[in-house]
C-alpha positions as CSV (number, residue, x, y, z in Angstrom):
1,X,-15.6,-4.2,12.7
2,X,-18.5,-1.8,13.4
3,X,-16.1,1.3,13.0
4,X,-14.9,-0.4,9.3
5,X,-18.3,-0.4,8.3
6,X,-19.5,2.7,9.1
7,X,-16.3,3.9,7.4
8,X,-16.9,2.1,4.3
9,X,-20.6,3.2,4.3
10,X,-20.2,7.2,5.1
11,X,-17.2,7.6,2.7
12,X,-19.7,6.0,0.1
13,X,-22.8,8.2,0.7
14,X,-20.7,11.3,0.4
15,X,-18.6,9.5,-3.1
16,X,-22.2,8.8,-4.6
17,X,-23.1,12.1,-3.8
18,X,-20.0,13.6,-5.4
19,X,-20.6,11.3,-8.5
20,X,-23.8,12.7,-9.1
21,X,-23.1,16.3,-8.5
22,X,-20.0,15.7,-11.2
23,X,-21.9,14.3,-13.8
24,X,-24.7,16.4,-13.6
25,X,-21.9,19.7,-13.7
26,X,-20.4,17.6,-16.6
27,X,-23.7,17.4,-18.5
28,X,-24.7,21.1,-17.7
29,X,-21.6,22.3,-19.0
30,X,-21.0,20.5,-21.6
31,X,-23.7,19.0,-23.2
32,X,-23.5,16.2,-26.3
33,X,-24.0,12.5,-27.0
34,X,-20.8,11.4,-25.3
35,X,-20.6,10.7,-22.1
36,X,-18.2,13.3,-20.6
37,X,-19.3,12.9,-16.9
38,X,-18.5,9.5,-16.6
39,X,-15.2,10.1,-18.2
40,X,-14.4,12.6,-15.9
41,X,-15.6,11.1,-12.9
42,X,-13.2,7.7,-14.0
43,X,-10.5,10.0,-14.8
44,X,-10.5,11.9,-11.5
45,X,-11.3,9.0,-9.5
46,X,-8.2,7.0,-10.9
47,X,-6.0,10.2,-10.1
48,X,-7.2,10.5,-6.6
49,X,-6.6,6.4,-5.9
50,X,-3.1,6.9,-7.2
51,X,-2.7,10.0,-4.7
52,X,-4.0,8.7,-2.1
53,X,-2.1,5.0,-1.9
54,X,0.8,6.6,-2.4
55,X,0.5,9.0,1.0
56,X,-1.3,6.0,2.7
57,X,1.3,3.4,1.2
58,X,4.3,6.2,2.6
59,X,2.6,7.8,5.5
60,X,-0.8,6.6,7.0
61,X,-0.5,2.4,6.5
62,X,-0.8,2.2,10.5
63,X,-4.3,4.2,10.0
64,X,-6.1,1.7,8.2
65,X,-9.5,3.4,8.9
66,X,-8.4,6.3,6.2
67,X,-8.1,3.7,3.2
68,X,-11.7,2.3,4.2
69,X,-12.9,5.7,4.3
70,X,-10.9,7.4,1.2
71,X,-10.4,4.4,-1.0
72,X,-13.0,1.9,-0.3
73,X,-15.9,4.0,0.9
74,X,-15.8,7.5,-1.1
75,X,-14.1,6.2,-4.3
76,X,-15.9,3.1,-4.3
77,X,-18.9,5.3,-4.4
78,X,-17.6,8.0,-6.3
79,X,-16.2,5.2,-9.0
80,X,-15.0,1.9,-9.3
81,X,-13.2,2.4,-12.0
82,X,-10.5,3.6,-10.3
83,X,-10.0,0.6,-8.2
84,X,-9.6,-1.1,-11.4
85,X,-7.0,1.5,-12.9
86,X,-5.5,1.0,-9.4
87,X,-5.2,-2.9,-9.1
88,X,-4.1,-3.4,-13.0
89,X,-0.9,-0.7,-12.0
90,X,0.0,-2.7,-9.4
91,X,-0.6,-6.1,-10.9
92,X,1.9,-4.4,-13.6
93,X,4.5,-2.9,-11.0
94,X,4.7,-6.4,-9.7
95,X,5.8,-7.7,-12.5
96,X,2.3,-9.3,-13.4
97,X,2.1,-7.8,-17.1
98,X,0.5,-10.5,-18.3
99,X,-2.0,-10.6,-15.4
100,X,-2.7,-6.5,-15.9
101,X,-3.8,-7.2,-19.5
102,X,-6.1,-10.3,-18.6
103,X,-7.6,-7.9,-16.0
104,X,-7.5,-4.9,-18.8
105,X,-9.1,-7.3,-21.0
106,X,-11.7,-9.1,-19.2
107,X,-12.6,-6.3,-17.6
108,X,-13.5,-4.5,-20.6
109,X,-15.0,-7.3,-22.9
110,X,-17.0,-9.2,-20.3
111,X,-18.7,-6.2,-18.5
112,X,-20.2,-5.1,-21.5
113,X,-21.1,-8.2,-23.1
114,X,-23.0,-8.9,-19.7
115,X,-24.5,-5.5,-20.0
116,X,-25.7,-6.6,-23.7
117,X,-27.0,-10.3,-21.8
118,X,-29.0,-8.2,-19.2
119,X,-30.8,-6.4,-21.7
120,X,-31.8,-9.4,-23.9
121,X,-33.2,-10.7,-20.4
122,X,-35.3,-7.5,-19.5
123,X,-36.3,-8.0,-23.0
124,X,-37.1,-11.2,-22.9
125,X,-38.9,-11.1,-19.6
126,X,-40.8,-7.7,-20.6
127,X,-38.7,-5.3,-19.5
128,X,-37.4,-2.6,-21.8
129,X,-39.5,-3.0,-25.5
């Protein structure tokens, strides 16, 4: 259990390091209103969790350290988007369409309406004017 932790939290110090030093390239290169860091930081995350289950799922499943370091850890620090991109694909190649646009869906809508409900509560208890 010890060894799964320290997995999980090594692979997500360097993935939050990696995030930041992305989106601060991002921003340096190419500056503007939208934001092109997080997009690329999603977009490369979801590639790398679709490379990676697909060598663990064919080649390192008996190495279950790996996906807690790779997957868990360093994406899940890097992004959790990906893990979102990865679980709706396979909600979908499982024949659980209906399932991967709930997730799609709720995902989307309810995230930001509960970033919309945490501001009105700052607000409302005298945090951001």
């Amino acid at each position: 259990m010890l060894t799964s932790v320290i997995a999980v939290a090594s692979g997500g110090a360097f993935g939050a390091v990696a995030r930041f030093l992305t989106i601060t390239a991002a921003q340096l290169l190419f500056s503007g209103r939208f934001p092109l860091g997080t997009l690329l930081v999603n977009c490369l995350g979801s590639f790398l969790i679709g490379l990676f289950m697909s060598l663990y799922m064919e080649r390192l499943a008996d190495v279950e350290h790996w996906r807690l370091l790779i997957v868990v850890g360093f994406l899940g620090g890097y992004t959790t988007f990906s893990t979102y991109a990865w679980e709706t694909w396979a909600l979908y190649m499982n024949g659980q369409w209906l399932m991967a646009m709930l997730n799609i869906l709720f995902n989307n809508v309810f995230t930001i309406i509960l970033v919309i409900l945490g501001m009105l509560l700052g607000r409302y208890t005298g945090g951001i004017k």
